[in-house]
TIVO-2410 file (N, C-alpha, C; in nm, 3 decimals):
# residues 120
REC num residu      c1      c2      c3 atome chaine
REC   1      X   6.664   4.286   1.905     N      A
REC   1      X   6.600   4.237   1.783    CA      A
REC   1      X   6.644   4.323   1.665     C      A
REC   2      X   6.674   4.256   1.553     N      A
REC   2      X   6.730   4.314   1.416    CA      A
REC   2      X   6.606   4.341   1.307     C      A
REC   3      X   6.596   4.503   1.349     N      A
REC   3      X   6.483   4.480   1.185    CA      A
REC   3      X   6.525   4.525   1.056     C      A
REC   4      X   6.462   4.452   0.959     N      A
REC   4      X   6.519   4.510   0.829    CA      A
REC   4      X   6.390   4.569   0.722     C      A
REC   5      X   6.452   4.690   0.691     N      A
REC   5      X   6.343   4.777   0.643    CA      A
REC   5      X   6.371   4.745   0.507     C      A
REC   6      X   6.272   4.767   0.390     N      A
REC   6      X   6.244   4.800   0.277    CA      A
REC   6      X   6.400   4.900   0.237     C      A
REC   7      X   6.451   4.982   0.293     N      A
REC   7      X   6.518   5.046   0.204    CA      A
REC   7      X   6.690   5.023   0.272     C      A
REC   8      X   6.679   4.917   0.346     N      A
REC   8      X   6.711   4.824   0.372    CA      A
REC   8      X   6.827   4.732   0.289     C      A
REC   9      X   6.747   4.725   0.183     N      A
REC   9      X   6.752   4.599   0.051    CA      A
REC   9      X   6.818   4.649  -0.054     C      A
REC  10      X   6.901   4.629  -0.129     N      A
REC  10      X   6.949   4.692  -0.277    CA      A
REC  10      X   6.957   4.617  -0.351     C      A
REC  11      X   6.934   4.618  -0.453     N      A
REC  11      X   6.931   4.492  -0.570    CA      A
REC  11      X   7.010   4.569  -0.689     C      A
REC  12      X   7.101   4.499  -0.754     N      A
REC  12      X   7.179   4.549  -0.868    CA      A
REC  12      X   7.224   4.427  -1.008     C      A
REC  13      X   7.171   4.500  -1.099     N      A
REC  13      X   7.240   4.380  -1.235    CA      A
REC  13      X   7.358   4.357  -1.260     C      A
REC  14      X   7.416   4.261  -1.217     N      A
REC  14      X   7.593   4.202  -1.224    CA      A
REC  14      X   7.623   4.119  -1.320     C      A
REC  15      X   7.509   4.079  -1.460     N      A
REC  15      X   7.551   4.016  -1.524    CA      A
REC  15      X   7.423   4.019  -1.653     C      A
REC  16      X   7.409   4.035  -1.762     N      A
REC  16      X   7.300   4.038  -1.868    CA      A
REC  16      X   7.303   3.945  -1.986     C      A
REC  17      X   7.176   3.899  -2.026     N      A
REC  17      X   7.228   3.770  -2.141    CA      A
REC  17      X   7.082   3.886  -2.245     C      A
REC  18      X   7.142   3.975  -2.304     N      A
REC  18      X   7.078   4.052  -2.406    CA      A
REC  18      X   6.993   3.998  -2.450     C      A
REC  19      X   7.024   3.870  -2.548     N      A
REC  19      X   6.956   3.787  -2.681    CA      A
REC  19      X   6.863   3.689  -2.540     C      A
REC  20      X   6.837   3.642  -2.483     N      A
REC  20      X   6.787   3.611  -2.344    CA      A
REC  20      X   6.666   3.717  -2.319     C      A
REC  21      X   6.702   3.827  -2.303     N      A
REC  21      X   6.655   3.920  -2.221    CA      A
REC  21      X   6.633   3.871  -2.103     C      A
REC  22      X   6.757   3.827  -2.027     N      A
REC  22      X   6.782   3.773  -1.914    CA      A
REC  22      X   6.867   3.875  -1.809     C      A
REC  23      X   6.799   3.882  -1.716     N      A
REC  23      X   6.947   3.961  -1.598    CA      A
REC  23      X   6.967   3.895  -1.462     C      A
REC  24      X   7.073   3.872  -1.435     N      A
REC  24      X   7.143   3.842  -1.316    CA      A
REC  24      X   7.170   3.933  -1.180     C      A
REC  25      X   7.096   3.896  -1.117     N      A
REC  25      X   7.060   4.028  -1.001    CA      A
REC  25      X   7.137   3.956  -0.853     C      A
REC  26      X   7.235   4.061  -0.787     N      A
REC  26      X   7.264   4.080  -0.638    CA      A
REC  26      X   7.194   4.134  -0.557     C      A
REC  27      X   7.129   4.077  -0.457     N      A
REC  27      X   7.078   4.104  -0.357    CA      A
REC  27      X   7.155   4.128  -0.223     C      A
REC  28      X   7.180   4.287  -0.223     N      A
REC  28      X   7.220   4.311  -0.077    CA      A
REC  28      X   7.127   4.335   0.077     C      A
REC  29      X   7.151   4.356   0.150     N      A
REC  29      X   7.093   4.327   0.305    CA      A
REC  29      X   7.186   4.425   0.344     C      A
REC  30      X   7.175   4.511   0.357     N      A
REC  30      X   7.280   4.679   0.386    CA      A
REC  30      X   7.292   4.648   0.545     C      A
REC  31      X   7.458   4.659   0.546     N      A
REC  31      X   7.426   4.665   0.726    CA      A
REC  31      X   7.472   4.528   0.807     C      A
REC  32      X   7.424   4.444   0.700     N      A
REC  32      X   7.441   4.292   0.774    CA      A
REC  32      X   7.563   4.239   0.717     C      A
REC  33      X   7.595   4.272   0.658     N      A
REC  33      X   7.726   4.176   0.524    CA      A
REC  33      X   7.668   4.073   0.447     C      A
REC  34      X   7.557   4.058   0.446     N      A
REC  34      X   7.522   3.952   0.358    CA      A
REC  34      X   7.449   3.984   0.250     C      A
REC  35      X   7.476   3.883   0.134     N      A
REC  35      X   7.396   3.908   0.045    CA      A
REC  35      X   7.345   3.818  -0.063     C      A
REC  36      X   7.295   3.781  -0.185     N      A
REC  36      X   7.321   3.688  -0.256    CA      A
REC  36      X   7.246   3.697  -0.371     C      A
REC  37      X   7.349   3.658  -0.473     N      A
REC  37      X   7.367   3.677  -0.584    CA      A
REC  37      X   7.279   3.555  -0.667     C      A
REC  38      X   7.286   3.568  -0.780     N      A
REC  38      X   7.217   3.499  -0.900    CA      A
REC  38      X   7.063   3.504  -0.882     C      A
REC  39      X   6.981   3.570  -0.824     N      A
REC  39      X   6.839   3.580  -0.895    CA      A
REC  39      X   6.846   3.614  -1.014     C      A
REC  40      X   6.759   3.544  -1.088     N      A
REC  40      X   6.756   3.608  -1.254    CA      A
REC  40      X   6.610   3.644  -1.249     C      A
REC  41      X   6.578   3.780  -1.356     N      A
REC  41      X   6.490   3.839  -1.410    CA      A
REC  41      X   6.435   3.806  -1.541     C      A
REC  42      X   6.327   3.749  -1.597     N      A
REC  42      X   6.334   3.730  -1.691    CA      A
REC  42      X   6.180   3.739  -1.772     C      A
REC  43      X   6.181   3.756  -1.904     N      A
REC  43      X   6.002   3.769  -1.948    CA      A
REC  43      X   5.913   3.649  -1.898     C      A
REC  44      X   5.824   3.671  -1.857     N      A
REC  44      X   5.753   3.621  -1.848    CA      A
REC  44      X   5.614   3.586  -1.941     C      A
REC  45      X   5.567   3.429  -1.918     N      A
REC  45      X   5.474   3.417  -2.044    CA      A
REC  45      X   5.337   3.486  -2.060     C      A
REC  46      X   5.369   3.552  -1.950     N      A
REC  46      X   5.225   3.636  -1.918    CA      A
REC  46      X   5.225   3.774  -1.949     C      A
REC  47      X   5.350   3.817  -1.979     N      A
REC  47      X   5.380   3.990  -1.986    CA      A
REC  47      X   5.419   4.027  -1.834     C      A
REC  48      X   5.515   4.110  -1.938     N      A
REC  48      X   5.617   4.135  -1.796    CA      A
REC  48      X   5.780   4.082  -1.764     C      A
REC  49      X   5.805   4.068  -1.634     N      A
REC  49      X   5.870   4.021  -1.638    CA      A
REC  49      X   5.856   3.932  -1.473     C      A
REC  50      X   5.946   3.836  -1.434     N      A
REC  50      X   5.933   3.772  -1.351    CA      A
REC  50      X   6.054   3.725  -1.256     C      A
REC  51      X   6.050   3.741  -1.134     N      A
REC  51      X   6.180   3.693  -1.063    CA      A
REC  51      X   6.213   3.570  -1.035     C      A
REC  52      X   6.283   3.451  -1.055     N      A
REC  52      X   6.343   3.379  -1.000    CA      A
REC  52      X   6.465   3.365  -0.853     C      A
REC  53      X   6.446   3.300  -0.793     N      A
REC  53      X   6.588   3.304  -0.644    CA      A
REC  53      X   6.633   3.256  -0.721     C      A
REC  54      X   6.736   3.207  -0.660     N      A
REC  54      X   6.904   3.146  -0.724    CA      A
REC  54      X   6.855   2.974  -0.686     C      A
REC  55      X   6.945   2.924  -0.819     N      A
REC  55      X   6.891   2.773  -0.801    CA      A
REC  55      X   7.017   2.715  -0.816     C      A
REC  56      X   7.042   2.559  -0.833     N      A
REC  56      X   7.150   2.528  -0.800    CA      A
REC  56      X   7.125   2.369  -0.811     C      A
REC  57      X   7.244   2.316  -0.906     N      A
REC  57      X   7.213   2.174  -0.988    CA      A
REC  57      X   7.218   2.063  -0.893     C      A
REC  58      X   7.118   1.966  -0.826     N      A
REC  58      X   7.099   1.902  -0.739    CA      A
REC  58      X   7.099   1.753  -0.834     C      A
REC  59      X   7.221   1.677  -0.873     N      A
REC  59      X   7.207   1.571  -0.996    CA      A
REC  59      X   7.108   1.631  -1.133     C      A
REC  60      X   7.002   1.564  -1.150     N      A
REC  60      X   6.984   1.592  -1.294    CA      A
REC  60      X   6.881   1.717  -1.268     C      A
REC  61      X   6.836   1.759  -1.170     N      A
REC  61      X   6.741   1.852  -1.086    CA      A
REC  61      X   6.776   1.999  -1.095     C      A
REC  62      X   6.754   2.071  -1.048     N      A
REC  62      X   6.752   2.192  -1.009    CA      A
REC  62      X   6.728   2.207  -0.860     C      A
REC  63      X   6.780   2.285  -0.767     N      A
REC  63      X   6.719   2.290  -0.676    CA      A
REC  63      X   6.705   2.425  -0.613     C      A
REC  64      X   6.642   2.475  -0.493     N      A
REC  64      X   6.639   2.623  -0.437    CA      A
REC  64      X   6.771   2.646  -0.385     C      A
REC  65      X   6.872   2.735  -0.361     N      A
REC  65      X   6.940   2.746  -0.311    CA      A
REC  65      X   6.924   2.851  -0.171     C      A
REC  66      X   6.823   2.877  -0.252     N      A
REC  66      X   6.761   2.987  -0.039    CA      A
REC  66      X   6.631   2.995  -0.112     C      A
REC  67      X   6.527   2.992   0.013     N      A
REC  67      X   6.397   2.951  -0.010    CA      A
REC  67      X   6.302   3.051   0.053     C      A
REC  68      X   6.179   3.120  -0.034     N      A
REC  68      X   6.139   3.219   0.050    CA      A
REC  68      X   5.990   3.180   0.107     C      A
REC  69      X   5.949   3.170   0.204     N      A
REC  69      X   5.774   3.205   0.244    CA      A
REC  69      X   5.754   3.306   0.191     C      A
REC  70      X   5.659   3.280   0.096     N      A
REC  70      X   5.597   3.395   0.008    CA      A
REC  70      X   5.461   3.462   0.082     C      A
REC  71      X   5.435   3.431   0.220     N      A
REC  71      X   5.333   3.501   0.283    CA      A
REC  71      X   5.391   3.606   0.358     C      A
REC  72      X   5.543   3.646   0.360     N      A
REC  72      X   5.584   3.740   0.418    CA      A
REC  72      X   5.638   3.838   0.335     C      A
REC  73      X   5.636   3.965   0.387     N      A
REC  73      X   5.643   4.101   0.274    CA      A
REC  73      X   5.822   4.033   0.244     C      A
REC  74      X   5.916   3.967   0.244     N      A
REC  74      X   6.074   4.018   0.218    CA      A
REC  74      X   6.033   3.992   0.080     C      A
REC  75      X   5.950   3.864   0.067     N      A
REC  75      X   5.995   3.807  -0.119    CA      A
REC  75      X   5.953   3.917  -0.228     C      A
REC  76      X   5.795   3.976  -0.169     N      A
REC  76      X   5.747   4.108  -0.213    CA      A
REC  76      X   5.892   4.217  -0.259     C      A
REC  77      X   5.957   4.273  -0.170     N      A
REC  77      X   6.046   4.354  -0.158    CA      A
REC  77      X   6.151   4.341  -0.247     C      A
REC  78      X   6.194   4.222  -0.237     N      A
REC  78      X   6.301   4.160  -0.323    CA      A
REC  78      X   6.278   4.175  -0.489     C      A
REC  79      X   6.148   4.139  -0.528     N      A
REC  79      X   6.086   4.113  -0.624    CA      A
REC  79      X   6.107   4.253  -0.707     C      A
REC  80      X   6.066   4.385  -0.620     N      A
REC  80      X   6.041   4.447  -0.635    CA      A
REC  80      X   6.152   4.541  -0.681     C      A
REC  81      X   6.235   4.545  -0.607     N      A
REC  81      X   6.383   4.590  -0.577    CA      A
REC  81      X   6.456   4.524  -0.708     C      A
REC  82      X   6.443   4.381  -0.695     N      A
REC  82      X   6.514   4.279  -0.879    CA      A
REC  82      X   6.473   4.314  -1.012     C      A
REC  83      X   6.323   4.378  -0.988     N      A
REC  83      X   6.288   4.471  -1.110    CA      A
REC  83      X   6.318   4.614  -1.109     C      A
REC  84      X   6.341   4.685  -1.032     N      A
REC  84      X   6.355   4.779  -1.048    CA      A
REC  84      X   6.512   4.803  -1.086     C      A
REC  85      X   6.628   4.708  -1.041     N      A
REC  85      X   6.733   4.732  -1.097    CA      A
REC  85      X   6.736   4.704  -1.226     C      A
REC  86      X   6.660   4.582  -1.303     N      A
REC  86      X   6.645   4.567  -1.404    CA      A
REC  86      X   6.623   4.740  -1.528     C      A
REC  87      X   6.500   4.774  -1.440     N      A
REC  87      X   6.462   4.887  -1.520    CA      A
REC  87      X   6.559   4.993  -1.519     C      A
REC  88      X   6.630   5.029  -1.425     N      A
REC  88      X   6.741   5.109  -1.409    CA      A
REC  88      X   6.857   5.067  -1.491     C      A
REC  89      X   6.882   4.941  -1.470     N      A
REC  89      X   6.999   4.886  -1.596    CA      A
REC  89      X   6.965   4.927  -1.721     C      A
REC  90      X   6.871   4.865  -1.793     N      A
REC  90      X   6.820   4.885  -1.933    CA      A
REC  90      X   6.826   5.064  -1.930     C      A
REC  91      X   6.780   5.175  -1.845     N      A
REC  91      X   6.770   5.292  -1.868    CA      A
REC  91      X   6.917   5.352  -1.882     C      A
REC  92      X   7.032   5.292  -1.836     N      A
REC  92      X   7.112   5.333  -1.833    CA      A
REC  92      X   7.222   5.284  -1.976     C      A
REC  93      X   7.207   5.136  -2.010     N      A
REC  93      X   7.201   5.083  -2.154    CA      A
REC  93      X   7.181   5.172  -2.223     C      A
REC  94      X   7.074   5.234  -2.232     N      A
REC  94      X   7.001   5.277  -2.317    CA      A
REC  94      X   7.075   5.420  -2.315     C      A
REC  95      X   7.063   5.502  -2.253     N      A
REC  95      X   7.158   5.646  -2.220    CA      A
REC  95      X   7.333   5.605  -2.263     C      A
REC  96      X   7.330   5.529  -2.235     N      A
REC  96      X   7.534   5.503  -2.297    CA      A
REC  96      X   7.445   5.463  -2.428     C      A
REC  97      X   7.408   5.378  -2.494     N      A
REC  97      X   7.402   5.389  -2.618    CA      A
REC  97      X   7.356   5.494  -2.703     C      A
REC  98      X   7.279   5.585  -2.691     N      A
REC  98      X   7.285   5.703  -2.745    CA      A
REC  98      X   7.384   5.803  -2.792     C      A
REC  99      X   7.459   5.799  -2.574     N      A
REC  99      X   7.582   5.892  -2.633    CA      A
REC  99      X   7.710   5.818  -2.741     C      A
REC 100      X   7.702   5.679  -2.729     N      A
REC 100      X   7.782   5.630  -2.809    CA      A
REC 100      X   7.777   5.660  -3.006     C      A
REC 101      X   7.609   5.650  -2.955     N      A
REC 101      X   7.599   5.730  -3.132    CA      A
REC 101      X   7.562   5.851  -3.183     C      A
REC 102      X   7.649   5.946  -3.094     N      A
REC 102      X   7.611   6.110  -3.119    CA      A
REC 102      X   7.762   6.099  -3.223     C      A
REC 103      X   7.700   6.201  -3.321     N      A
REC 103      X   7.864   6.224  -3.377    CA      A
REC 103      X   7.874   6.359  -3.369     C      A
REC 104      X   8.023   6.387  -3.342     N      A
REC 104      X   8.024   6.536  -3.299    CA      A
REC 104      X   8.123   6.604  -3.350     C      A
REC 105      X   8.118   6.748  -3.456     N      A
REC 105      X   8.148   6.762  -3.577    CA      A
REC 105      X   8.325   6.809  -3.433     C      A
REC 106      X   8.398   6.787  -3.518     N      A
REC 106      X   8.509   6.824  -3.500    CA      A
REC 106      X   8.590   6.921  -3.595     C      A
REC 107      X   8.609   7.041  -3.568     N      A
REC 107      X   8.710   7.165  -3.650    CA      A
REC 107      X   8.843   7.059  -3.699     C      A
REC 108      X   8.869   7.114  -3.805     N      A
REC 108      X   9.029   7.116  -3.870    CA      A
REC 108      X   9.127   7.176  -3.801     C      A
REC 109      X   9.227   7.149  -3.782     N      A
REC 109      X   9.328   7.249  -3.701    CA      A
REC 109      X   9.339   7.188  -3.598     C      A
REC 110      X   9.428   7.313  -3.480     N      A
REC 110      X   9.428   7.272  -3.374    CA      A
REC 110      X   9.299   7.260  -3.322     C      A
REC 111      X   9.291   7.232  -3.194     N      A
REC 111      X   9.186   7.229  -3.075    CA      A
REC 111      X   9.248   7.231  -2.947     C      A
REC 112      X   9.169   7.347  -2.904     N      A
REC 112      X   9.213   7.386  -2.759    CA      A
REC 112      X   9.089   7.292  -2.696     C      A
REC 113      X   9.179   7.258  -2.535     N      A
REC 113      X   9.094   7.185  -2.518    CA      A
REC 113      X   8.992   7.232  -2.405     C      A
REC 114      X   8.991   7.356  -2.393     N      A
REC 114      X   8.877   7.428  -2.352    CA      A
REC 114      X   8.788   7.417  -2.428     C      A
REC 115      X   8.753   7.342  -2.561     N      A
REC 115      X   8.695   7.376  -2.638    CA      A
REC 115      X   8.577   7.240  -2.639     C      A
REC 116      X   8.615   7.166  -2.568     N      A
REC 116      X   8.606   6.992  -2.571    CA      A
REC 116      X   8.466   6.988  -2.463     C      A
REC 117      X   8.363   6.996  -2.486     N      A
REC 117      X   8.254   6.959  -2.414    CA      A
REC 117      X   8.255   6.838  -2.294     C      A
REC 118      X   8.206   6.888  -2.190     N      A
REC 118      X   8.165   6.810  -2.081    CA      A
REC 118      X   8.082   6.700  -2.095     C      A
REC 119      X   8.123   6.549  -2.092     N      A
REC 119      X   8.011   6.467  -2.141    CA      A
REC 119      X   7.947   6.421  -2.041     C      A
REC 120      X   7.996   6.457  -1.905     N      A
REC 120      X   7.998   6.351  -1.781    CA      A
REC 120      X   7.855   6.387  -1.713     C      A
***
């Protein structure tokens, strides 16, 4: 029998619609090779934010493209895991845009480049 644990699961943002405040989340299954892509994250009208599975144009419809029983902990997990990459994305957004707007006085002359700060 195959069990799959909570840490298990990895969820990562592979795609962002900013003006949206929309994100596109991969769902991995570590271990198994499988995985699947397009859950989106998105505000919700309640505060917050909210997960969607991946859907998929059935004629003029929408339809599920994988379907979860929500009485079992995976959808919990998933949910959980799709926000939290969310929050990790935006934190990391947010850290590159900063360093993008540091300005950093530069000497006249040469420059040795021992002199050149570690940004990494």
């Amino acid at each position: 029998m195959f069990t799959l644990e909570a840490e298990d699961i990895e969820a990562e943002v592979y795609q962002a619609d900013k003006a949206k405040d929309r994100y596109f989340i991969k769902v991995t299954f570590v271990g198994t090779g499988m995985y699947i892509n397009s859950f989106s994250v998105m505000p919700s009208n309640y505060g917050g934010y909210w997960v969607q599975p991946p859907k998929h144009r059935k004629g003029v419809r929408w339809g599920d493209t994988v379907e979860f029983d929500q009485s079992y902990p995976l959808w919990e997990i998933i949910q959980r895991k799709a926000l939290d990459a969310v929050e990790r994305y935006k934190n990391e957004q947010s850290a590159n845009t900063q360093m993008a707007d540091k300005v950093y006085d530069v000497p006249e002359g040469p420059i040795n480049l021992d002199d050149i700060p570690d940004f990494g």
